[in-house]
Every structure is written in structure tokens, then in C-alpha cells.
SESETI-40169 format. One record per residue (C-alpha): residue in one letter; z, y, x. Coordinates in Angstrom, 2 decimals. Each point is the difference from the previous one (the first is absolute). Example, Ala and Ser with C-alpha at 12.3 -4.5 7.8 and 13.67 -1.06 7.14 Angstrom:
BEGIN
a_7.80_-4.50_12.30
s_-0.66_3.44_1.37
***
This chain:
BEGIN
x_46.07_8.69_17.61
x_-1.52_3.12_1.93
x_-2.27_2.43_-2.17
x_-2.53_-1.01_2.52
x_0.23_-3.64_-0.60
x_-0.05_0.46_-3.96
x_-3.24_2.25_0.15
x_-1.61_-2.99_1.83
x_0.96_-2.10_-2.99
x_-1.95_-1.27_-3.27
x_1.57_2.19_-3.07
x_1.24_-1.31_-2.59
x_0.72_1.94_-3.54
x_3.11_-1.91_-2.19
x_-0.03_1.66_-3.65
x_3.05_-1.00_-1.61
x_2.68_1.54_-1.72
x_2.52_-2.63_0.57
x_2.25_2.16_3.34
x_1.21_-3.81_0.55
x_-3.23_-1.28_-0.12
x_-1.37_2.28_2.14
x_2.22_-0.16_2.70
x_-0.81_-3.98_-0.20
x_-3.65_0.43_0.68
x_0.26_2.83_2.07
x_2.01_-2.38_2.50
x_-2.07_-3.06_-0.60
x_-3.14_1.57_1.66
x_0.64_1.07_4.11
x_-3.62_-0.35_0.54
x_-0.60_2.87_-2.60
x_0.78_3.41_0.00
x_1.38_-0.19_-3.23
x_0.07_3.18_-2.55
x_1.78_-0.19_-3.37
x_-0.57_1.83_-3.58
x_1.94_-0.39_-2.92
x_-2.66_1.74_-2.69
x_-3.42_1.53_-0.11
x_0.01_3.42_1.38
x_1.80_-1.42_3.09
x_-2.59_-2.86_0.79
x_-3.03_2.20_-0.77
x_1.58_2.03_2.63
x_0.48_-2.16_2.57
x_-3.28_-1.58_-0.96
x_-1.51_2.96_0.86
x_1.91_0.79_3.29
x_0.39_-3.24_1.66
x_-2.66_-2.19_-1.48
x_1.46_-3.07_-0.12
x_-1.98_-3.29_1.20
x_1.74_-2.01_-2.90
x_2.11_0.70_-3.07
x_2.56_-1.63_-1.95
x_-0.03_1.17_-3.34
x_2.67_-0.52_-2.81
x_-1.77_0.59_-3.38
x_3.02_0.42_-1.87
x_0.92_3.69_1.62
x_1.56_3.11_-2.32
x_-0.24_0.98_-2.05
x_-1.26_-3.10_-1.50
x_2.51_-2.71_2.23
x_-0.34_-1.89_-2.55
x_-3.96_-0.17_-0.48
x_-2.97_-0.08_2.24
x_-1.95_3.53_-0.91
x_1.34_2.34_2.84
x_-0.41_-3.13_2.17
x_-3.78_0.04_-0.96
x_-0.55_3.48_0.28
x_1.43_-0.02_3.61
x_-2.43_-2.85_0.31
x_-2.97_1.67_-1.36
x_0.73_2.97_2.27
x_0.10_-1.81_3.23
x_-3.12_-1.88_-1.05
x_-1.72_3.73_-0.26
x_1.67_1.28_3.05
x_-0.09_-2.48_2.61
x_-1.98_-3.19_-1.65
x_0.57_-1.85_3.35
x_3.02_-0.29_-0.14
x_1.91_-3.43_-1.01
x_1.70_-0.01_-2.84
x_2.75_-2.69_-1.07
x_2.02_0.45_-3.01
x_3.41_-1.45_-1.04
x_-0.38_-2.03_-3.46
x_2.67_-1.42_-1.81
x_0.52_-3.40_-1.64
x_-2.36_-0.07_-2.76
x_-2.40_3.41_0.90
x_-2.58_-2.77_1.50
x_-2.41_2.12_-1.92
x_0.88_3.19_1.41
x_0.37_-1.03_3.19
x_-4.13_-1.50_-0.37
x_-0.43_4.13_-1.74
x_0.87_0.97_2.79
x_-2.29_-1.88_2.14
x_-2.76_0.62_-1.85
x_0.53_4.02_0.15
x_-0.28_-0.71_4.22
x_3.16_-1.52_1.10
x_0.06_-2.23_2.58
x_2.71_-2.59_-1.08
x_3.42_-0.38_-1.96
x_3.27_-1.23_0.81
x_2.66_-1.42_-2.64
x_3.38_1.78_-0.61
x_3.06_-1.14_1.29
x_-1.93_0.65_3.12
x_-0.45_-3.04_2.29
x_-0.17_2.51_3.77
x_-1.32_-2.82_1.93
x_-2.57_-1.25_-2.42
x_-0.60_4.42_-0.71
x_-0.19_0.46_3.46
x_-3.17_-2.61_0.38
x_-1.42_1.48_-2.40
x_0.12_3.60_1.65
x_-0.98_-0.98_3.46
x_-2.93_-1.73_-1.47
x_-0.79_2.68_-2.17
x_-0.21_2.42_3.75
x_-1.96_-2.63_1.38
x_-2.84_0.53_-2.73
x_0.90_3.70_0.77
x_-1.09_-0.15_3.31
x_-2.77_-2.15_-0.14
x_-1.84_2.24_-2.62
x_1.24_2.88_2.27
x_-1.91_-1.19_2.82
x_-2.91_-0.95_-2.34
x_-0.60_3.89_-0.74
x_0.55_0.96_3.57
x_-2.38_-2.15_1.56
x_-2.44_0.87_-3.13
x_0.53_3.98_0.69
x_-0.48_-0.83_3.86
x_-3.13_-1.71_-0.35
x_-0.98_2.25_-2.85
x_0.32_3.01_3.03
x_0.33_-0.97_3.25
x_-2.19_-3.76_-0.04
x_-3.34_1.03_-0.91
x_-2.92_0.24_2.66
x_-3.69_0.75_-0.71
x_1.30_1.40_-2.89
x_0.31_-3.17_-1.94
x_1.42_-2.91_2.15
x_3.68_-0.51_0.30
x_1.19_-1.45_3.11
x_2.77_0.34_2.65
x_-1.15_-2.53_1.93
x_-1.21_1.19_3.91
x_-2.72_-2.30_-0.43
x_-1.96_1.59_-2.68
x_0.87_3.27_0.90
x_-1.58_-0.43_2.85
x_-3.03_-1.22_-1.98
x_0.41_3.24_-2.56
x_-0.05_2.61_3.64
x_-3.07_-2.22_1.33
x_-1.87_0.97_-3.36
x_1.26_3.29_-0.38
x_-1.95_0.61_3.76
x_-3.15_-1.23_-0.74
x_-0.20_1.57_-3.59
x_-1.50_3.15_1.10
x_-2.73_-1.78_2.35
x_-3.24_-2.37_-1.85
x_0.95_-2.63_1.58
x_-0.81_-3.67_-2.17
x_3.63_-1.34_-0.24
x_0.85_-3.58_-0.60
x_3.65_-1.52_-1.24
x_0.60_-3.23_0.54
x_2.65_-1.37_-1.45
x_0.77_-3.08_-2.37
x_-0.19_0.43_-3.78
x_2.35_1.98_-1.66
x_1.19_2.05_2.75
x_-1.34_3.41_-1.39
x_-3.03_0.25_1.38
x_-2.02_2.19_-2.98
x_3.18_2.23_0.60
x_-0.04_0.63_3.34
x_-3.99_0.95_-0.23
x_0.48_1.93_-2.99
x_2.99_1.91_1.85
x_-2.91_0.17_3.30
x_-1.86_2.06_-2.82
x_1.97_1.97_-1.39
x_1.76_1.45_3.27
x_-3.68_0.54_1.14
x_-2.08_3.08_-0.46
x_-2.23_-2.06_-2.25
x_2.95_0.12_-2.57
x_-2.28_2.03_-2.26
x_-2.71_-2.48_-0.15
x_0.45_-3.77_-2.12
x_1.93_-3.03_1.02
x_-2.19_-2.82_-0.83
x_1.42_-3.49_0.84
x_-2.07_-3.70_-0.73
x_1.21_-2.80_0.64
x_-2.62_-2.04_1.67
x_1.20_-3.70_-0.70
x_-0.03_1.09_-3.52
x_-3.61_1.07_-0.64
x_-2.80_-3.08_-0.21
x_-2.52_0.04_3.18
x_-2.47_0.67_-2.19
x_1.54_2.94_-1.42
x_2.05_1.62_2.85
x_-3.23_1.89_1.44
x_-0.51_1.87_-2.99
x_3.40_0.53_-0.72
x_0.05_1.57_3.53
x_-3.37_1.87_0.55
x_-1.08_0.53_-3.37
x_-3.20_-0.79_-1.74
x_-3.06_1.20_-1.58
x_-0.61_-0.18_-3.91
x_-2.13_-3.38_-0.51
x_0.49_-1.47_3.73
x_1.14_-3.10_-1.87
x_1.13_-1.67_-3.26
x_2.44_1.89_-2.02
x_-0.45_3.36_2.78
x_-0.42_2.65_-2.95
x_0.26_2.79_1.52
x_0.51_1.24_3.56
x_3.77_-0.46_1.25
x_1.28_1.40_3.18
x_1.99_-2.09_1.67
x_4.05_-0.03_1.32
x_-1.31_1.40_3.39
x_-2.05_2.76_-1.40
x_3.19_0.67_-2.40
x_2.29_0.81_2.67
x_-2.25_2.35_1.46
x_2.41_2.58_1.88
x_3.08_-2.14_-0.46
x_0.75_-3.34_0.88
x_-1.47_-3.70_-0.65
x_2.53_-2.77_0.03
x_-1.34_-3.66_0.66
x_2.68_-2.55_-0.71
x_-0.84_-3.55_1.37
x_-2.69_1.29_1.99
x_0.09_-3.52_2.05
x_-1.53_-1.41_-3.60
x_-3.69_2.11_0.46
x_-2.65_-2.52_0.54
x_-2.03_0.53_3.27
x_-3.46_1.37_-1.83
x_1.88_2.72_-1.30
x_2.63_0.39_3.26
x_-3.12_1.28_1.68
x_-1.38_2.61_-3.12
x_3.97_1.33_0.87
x_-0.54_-0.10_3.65
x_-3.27_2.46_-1.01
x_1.94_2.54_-2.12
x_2.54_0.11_2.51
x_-2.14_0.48_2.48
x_-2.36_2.84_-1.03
x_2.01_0.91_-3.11
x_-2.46_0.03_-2.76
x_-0.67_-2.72_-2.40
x_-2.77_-1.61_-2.16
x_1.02_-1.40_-3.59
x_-0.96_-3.31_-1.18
x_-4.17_0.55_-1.10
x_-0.33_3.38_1.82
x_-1.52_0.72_3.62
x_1.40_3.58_-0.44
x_2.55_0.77_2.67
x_3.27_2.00_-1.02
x_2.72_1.73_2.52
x_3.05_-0.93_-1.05
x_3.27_1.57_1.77
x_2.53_-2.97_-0.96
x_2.76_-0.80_2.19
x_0.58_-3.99_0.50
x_3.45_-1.44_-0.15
x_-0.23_-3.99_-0.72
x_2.70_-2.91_0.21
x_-0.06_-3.77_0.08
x_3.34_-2.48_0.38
x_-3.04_-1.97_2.20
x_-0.02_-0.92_3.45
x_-3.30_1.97_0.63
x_-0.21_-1.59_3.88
x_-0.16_-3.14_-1.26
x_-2.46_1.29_-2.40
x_-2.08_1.35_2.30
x_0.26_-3.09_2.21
x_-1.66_-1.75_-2.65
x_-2.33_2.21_-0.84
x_1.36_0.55_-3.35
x_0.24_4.35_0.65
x_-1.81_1.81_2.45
x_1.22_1.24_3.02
x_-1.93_3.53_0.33
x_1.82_0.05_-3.72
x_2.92_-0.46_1.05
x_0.23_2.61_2.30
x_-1.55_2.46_-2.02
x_2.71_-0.52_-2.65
x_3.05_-0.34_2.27
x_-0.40_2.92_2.11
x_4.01_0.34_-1.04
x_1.85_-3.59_-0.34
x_3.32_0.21_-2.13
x_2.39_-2.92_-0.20
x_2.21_0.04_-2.97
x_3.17_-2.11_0.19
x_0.79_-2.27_-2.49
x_2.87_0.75_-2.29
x_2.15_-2.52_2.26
x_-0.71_1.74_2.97
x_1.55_3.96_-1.89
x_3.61_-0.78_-0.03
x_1.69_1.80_-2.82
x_-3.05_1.08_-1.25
x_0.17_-2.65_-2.95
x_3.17_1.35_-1.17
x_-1.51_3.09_-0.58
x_-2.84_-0.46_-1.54
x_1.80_-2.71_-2.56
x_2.09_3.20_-0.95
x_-2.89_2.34_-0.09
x_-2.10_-3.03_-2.37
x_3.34_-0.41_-2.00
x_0.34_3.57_-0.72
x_-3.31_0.07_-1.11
x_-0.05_-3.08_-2.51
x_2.66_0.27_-1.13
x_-0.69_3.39_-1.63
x_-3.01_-1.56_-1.86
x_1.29_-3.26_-0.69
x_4.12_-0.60_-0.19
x_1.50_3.67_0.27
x_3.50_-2.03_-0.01
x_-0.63_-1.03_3.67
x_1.49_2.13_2.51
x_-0.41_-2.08_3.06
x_0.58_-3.10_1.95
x_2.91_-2.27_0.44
x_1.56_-0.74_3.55
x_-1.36_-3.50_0.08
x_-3.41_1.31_-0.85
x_0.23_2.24_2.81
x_0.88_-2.08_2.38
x_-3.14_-2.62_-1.19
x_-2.49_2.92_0.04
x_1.30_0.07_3.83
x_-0.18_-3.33_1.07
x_-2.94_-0.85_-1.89
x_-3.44_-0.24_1.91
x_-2.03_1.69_-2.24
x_-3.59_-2.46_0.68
x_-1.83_2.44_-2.73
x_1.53_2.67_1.59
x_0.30_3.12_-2.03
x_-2.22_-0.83_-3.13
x_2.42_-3.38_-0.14
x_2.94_2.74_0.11
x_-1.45_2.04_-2.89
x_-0.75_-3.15_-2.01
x_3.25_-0.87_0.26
x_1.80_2.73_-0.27
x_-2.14_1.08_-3.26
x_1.23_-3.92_-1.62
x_3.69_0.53_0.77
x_-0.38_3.51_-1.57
x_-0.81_-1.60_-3.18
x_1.78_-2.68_-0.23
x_3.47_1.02_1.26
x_2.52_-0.42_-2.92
x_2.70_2.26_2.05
x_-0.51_3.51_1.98
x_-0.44_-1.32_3.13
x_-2.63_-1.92_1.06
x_1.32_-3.66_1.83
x_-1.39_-2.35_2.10
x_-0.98_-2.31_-2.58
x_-1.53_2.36_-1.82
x_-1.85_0.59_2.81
x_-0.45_-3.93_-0.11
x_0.59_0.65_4.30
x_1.67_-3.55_0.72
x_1.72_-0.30_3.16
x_-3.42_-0.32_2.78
x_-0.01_-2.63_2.46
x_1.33_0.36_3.39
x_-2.55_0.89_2.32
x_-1.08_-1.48_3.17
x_0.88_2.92_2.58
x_-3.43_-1.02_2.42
x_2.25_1.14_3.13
x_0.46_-1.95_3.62
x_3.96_0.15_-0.05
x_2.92_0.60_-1.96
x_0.03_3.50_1.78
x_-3.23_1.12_-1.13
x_0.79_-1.63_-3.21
x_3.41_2.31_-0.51
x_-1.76_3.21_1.16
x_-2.63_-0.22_-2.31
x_2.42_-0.78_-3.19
x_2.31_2.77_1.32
x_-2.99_2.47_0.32
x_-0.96_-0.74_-3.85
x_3.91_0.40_-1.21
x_0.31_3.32_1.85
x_-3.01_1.39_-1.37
x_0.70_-1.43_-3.75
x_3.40_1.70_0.41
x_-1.45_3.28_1.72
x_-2.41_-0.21_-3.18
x_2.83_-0.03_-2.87
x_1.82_2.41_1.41
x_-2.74_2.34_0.67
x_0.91_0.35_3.69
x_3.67_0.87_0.06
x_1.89_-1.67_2.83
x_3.09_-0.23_-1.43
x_-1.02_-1.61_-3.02
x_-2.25_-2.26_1.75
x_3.05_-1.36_2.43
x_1.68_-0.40_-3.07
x_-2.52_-1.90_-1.67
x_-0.31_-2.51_3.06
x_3.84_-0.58_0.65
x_-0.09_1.41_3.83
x_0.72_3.73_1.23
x_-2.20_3.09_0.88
x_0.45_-0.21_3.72
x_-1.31_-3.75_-0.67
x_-2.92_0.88_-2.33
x_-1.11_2.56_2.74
x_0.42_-3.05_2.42
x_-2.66_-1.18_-2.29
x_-2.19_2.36_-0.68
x_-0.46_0.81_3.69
x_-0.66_-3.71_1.13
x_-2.60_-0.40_-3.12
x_-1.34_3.39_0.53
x_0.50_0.63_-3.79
x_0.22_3.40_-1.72
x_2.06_1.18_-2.63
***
């Protein structure tokens, strides 16, 4: 094998101090670059200048062949040095209890001496398999951790919503009224807290309300204010949420949920920009800037004379219209990492990140609730995992059902699952060619075919 072929190989560290032995497993493994020690000096060494993927690790080493002690303490050093690494150890007939020592001081797995090489040799691949999946788990988390973020808080890769995140970052500087529409779930508190805060209004409050949330008879107070004793229970004079985010920014969630008396006391403010609390006739300026959401069809709305028109286009000077979670390929993978990293520090430290099967369900899945169902889910598997990655039934993701393409003929049909492969693949590997071609099965010359003819970016 050429040097250049072995680099590209997994590596694989064999401590034994068996020579026979050692040239048996050191044959046994050609997908391996395969390194041998026969005591602890030479595997901390090698441990230290090759870092191996995976080790196999005889506990009985000198000078203590005969025991397990130097075996530990090569153990408990790798564990320090390079805890990612996988760890299985040899354990002879009747050391069952060292062997589950062993496990418990971070190995991955043991094997029983005389050594079985086929069954061993299962046991290693799978043991690189775990390697590489928690491998990729920390890159992608690092990525989005630097490279994902937009607005300053929202992680995305998706073209969609970073075309949504450059559309905000225009208008933040201008007074415009904005309005997201977008269904529930889809970040829409984010993306107008992330309007704020890239605006020069940064200095001033964030105050969000949630408009379906508040009782009619309660939301006009709760937004204007009111005057001590201008009903039952008003104790003392209370500015209200727009009077509060005077010099920043006023938030109003569900916006399509404001009854039509007090649409038009809104329509006033925005208007002429002063306001009158509940039992007062005294004007007050107010310098609030508006940005408001609904998941509502307002045109219907307004069609039925549910929300005013001249309201309307007061508040909407600026229309933004978030994707849905389905519609942000890759995006879900990311943020399940980015939730997972998060949860599990407060609630299951053991968890270190998803399964392959999980992975691949997070993918296909269509996410209805889009990223609040994510989170919720995400948060559950966290806690309830009983292993350190995170599968798909934790995740309780069952397989979804097939969905109707809605396309005229088989054509359009296979372009449009084509287009959502590509970009799912383009996704996971974070835009590399290579890796995407071999993710697909086809070659780069053909994945350019494709990207061309779907007008797709890497």
C-alpha cells in the first residue's frame, strides 16, 4: 500500500505484547492503517503522534502480563488525552468484570481472549462508525456554532432564509412598519428581535405581545396604557407596551387577532404617532418603531372586513415571507445539533449527539410545527436517550408517509425530488462537491450537470 493511500485511511492503534499476536491483527485489518505497541510508553506515544480513530487494548501488558493495572493506566491515560477515542480491550475467560471496569472508566467495548478476528474485527469497524458519526456531530456543531448564525441569533444555511435575514438586515436602519408572515413556529419573534438589534434602535427596549394571547378587553391597556382609576382594579397609572418601547422596538405577534375598534386606535398612533391611554384625553409622542406578524391570510381578512385595509398598509410598508422549516433544506439538521448541544448540557451531559438513523429522519421528516416542533423534540430525546446518541425513536420520528408530488408528469415529478436530494446532500456536506457526488452515487462532472440545469448553488 502507497504512504499516500494509508494516510487516507482510518487508524487503528493494536496494544499488545503478544509479536504473534500482533502480526495477526495487524494483517486482519487492510482498511486500517494499523499501528502496534507492546507497553505503555510506546502507545502513549503513538497516541500522541498519530491519534488513532480506534484502539485495541490488551490489559494484561508489562510489567503486570499477568494482571490488568498497566492495562488500566494506559486506559485512564487515553481517556484524559484523547476521550474520543474508541477504546476496546482484550479480556480473558473469566475477567467479565474487568472487562465491564473497563467500560465503565470510558471504553467503548471488549473482546474475549483467544481472539475471534472476524467477530474483533466487527467490533472495531463499528466502534469507527460511532467514531465518525460523533466526529461529524462536533463539526457540524462548531460550523453552525461559527459560520451558521445570521441576525446574530438564527442558524441557517438555507438560501431561502438568508435571503429573508439580507431583506431585514436592509430595512433595519429605515422606520419602516415591517410585517413577517410566516406559519407558527418558523421564528418569527427571532427574526424581529434580530430586525432590532441590527438597527440603530439597538439601545432602546425590545418589547414583544402577543396579541392572540391578551383578552379584547384587556389588550388596549396592555398596549396604550392607562390612567390610575379608569376602571376596576386600575390602581395606579400604567404605561403601556407601546409607550415602553419608546426608542426601541414594539413587537405585535398575531396582529391578525386585534379586534376592529381597537385596529383603528392603532391606525391613529401610527398615523400621527402619539397616543392616549385608556381614561386620559392627554396626547403623548411616542417614537416606537412597529414590527407585527400573523400566520393569517390578512387579504382574506380584509375581504371580510375582519382588518382594515388603511391598517394594513400602514403596518406592511415591508412584507417578509418566512419559509417554513420544510421549505430550508438542511437547515433542520442544524438546528437539531445546535438544540442538542444545548439540552443536553442541562439535562443528560452523557449525550453527545445523534445516531445515523436519526439523522436521516430529521431529513426526511416534514417538520408541520416547524422549528418549535424541532426543539420540542429534540429537548424529549435529550432526556430520554439511554445511549450517547440520540436515535430516531428517541426522537419518536416514525418513517412519514410518502407524499403526493402535486406535479403534471413524471418529469416534473423527478426534477423536483432530484432538486430536494441535491440540496439535502449540498446541506450535509456543507457545500463540498466532492463529498456531495459521493454522497449521491454519481460524479462531479455529473453533479455540475446538475447544478447547472437546476440553477443550484453550492
Amino acid at each position: 500500500m502507497s504512504d499516500t493511500a494509508a494516510k487516507s485511511l482510518p487508524k487503528l492503534l493494536i496494544v499488545e505484547d503478544d509479536a504473534g499476536l500482533q502480526a495477526q491483527l495487524k494483517w486482519a485489518y487492510e482498511d486500517f492503517e494499523v499501528i502496534v505497541a507492546g507497553d505503555r510508553p510506546s502507545a502513549l506515544a503513538l497516541l500522541r503522534a498519530e491519534a488513532p480513530d480506534v484502539v485495541t487494548l490488551d490489559l494484561g501488558l508489562p510489567p503486570d502480563p499477568d494482571g490488568t493495572s498497566e492495562g488500566f493506566a494506559v486506559l485512564d491515560e487515553i481517556m484524559a488525552l484523547k476521550p474520543d477515542t474508541k477504546v476496546v480491550v482484550a479480556s480473558g475467560h473469566g475477567a467479565r468484570e474487568s472487562a465491564l471496569m473497563a467500560i465503565a472508566r470510558g471504553a467503548y467495548d471488549f473482546y474475549q481472549k483467544p481472539v475471534d478476528i472476524d467477530a474483533l474485527g466487527l467490533i472495531v469497524r463499528r466502534a469507527l462508525q460511532l467514531h465518525r458519526l460523533e466526529e461529524e456531530n462536533r463539526r457540524l456543531s462548531s460550523k453552525v456554532e461559527k459560520e451558521e448564525k445570521v441576525l446574530g441569533r438564527m442558524i441557517t444555511a438555507a438560501p431561502e432564509m438568508l435571503k429573508v435575514a439580507r431583506t431585514i438586515e436592509r430595512v433595519a436602519n429605515t422606520n419602516v412598519s415591517v410585517m413577517l408572515l410566516g406559519a407558527s413556529g418558523t421564528g418569527k419573534e427571532l427574526l424581529a428581535r434580530g430586525l432590532h438589534d441590527a438597527s440603530d434602535r439597538a439601545r432602546g427596549e425590545f418589547v414583544a405581545i402577543n396579541c392572540a394571547a391578551i383578552p379584547e378587553n384587556l389588550l388596549e391597556s396592555e398596549l396604550f396604557g392607562h390612567e390610575k382609576g379608569a376602571f376596576t382594579g386600575a390602581v395606579k397609572t400604567t404605561p403601556g407596551k407601546i409607550e415602553q418601547a419608546g426608542g426601541g422596538t414594539l413587537f405585535l405577534d398575531e396582529v391578525g387577532d386585534i379586534q376592529l375598534q381597537l385596529q383603528v386606535k392603532l391606525l391613529r398612533f401610527l398615523q400621527e404617532r402619539v397616543i392616549e391611554r385608556v381614561g386620559s384625553r392627554e396626547s403623548i409622542p411616542v417614537d416606537t418603531r412597529i414590527v407585527c406578524a400573523t400566520h393569517q391570510d390578512l387579504d382574506a381578512m380584509i375581504a371580510d372586513g375582519r382588518f382594515r385595509e388603511d391598517l394594513y398598509y400602514r403596518l406592511a410598508e415591508i412584507v417578509v415571507r418566512i419559509p417554513s422549516l420544510a421549505e430550508r433544506p438542511g437547515d433542520a439538521t442544524l438546528l437539531a445539533k445546535t438544540f442538542l448541544a444545548r439540552y443536553a448540557v442541562e439535562m443528560n451531559p452523557k449525550v453527545r449527539g445523534f445516531a445515523s438513523d436519526a439523522l436521516a429522519a430529521i431529513d426526511a421528516w416534514p417538520w408541520q410545527g416547524n422549528v418549535r416542533e424541532l426543539e420540542n423534540r429534540v429537548k424529549r430525546a435529550v432526556i430520554m436517550a439511554d445511549e450517547k446518541l440520540v436515535s430516531a425513536s428517541d426522537l419518536d420520528l416514525a418513517d412519514p408517509d410518502e407524499q403526493v408530488i402535486n406535479a403534471l408528469n413524471l418529469k416534473t415529478a423527478r426534477e423536483q425530488a432530484d432538486r430536494k436530494v441535491i440540496r439535502h446532500a449540498l446541506a450535509r456536506s456543507e457545500g463540498n462537491i466532492s463529498s456531495t457526488a459521493k454522497m449521491l452515487g454519481i460524479s462531479r462532472p455529473t453533479l455540475y450537470d446538475l447544478l447547472k440545469q437546476y440553477d443550484l448553488q453550492p
